[in-house]
Structure formats: structure tokens, C-alpha cells
N, C-alpha and C positions, 0 to 999 in steps of 0.2 A: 320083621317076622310076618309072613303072607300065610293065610289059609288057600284053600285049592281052588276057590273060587275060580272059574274060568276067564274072569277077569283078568286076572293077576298072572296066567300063563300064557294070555292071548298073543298072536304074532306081532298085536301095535306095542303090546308092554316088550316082548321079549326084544326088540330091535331097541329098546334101549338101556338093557339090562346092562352092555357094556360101559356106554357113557354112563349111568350112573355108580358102577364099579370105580373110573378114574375119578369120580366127586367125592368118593369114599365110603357112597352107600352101598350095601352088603346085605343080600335076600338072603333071606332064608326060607324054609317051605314046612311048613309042619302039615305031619302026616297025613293020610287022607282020613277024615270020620272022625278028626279029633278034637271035637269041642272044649273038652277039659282042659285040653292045654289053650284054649284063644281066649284070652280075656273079654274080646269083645261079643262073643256068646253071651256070657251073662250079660253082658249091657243090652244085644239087641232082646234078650227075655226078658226083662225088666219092660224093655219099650213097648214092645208087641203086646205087651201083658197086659201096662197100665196106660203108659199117654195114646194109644193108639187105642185097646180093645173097644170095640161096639163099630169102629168107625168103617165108614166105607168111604171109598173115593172111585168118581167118576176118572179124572184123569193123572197121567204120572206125576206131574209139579204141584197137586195137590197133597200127594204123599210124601213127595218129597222135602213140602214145606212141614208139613204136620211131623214130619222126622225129625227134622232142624229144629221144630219148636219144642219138641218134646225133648231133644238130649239141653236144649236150653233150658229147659224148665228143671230139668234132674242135675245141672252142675248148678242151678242157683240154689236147689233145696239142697242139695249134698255138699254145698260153700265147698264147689273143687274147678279149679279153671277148666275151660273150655277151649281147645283152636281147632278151626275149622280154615282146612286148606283143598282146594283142588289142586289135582296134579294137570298139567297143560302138555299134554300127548301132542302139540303141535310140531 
């Protein structure tokens, strides 16, 4: 299940939207503006709210890390696993 993020509909993703069809994975697209239905809304407001608010960051691998640390800190206090995977567009 994909939100509309420009990401997610880009020409690099879309050129594989095939092969990941024959692997058996299957998009979906929910609506445009529709937070209530994307679960992870509520998680990035939680984020934004608490492990992050007050912070600033000079450059992008510093937000990036303070995001990393923060969904770690919120599956240790919420005892709910975490996996953290990148997708490899290569």
C-alpha cells in the first residue's frame, strides 16, 4: 500500500513495477489527501511531535539519523519489533 508521494510514482520506481508484479508484489495507491487511511501518518506525528520537536539539523544524514533513532527509541518503549530495509533501485 503506497501513499502519492512522488516517490512512489517516480519513472525509477515505475520501471519496476513490472518485475516486482512476477515476484508477487502487488501496489496499491491510496487516495490522494488521505492520511486516515496510511498508518504511517500517525507514526511520522508522533515523530515530528516528540523525538524530533525543538531539533534542527544542519545537513540531510543528520535528520536522517535522528529519524532512525527516533522510530528505535519508539519500538523499544512500545516492546514492537522494528525492520528497517532499503529498496536497491539499482
Amino acid at each position: 500500500m503506497q501513499d502519492n508521494c512522488s516517490i512512489h510514482k517516480s519513472k525509477a520506481v515505475q520501471q519496476r513495477w513490472a518485475k516486482w508484479r512476477e515476484q508477487g508484489l502487488i501496489l496499491l495507491f491510496l487516495p490522494p489527501y488521505c492520511s486516515e487511511l496510511n498508518p504511517i501518518e500517525g507514526q511520522w506525528h508522533q515523530l515530528k511531535n516528540h523525538e524530533l520537536a525543538g531539533q534542527m539539523f544542519e545537513y540531510e544524514d543528520e535528520l536522517a539519523e535522528a529519524i532512525v533513532d527516533g522510530m528505535i527509541d519508539r519500538s523499544e518503549r512500545g516492546r514492537y519489533e522494528l525492520d528497517r530495509f532499503i529498496f536497491d533501485l539499482a
